[in-house]
N, C-alpha and C positions, 0 to 999 in steps of 0.2 A: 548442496552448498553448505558450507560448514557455519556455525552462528559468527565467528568471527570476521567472516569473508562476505559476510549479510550485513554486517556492523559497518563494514567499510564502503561496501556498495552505497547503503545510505546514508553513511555521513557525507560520501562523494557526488552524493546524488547522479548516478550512473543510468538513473532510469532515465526515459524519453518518449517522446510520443509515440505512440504503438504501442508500447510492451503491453504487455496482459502481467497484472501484477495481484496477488492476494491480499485482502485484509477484512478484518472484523468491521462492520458497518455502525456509528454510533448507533446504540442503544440497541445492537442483538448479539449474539454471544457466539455465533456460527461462520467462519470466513466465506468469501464470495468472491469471485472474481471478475477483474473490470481490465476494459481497454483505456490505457492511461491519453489524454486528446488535450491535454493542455498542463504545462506544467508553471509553477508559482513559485519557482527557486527564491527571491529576493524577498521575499515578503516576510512577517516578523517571526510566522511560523510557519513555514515551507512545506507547503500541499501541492495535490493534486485533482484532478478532473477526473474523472472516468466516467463511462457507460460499462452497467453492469451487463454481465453475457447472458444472463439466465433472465432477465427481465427489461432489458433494456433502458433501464432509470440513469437517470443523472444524479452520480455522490461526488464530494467532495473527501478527502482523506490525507492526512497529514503525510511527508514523504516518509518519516522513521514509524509510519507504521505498515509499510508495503514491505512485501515478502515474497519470495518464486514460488513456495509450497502450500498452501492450507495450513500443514501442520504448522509452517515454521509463524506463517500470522497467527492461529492459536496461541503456539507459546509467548510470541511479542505483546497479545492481546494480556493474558495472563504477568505477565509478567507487570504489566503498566497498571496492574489491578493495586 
């Protein structure tokens, strides 16, 4: 998916409960991926819920920092540096 067509997804916020979505976890530098199980569209700053796949944990994650790929949460991660 192309970054522009990722820009749109989340500013439409197109994800929903289910998806498996990628992102960098506050305070580590390496993306992971989680099953999205609750989402927080209207709130001031529009996150998400997930259970991570690799460990099972409970994270919270903003929607504009969810991505399909590793790489492309990498470069989002980077980029908000």
């Amino acid at each position: 998916m192309s970054s522009k067509k990722l820009e749109k997804k989340q500013t439409n916020s197109v994800w929903s409960v289910g998806d498996f979505a990628w992102f960098v976890p506050n305070g580590e530098k390496r993306p992971q991926q989680g099953e999205i199980v609750k989402l927080y569209e209207n709130e001031v700053i529009p996150c998400v819920s997930l259970i991570m796949t690799l460990d099972s944990k409970y994270r919270t994650a903003k929607i504009e920092t969810l991505a399909e790929t590793s790489g492309e949460a990498k470069k989002l991660f980077q980029s908000k540096q």
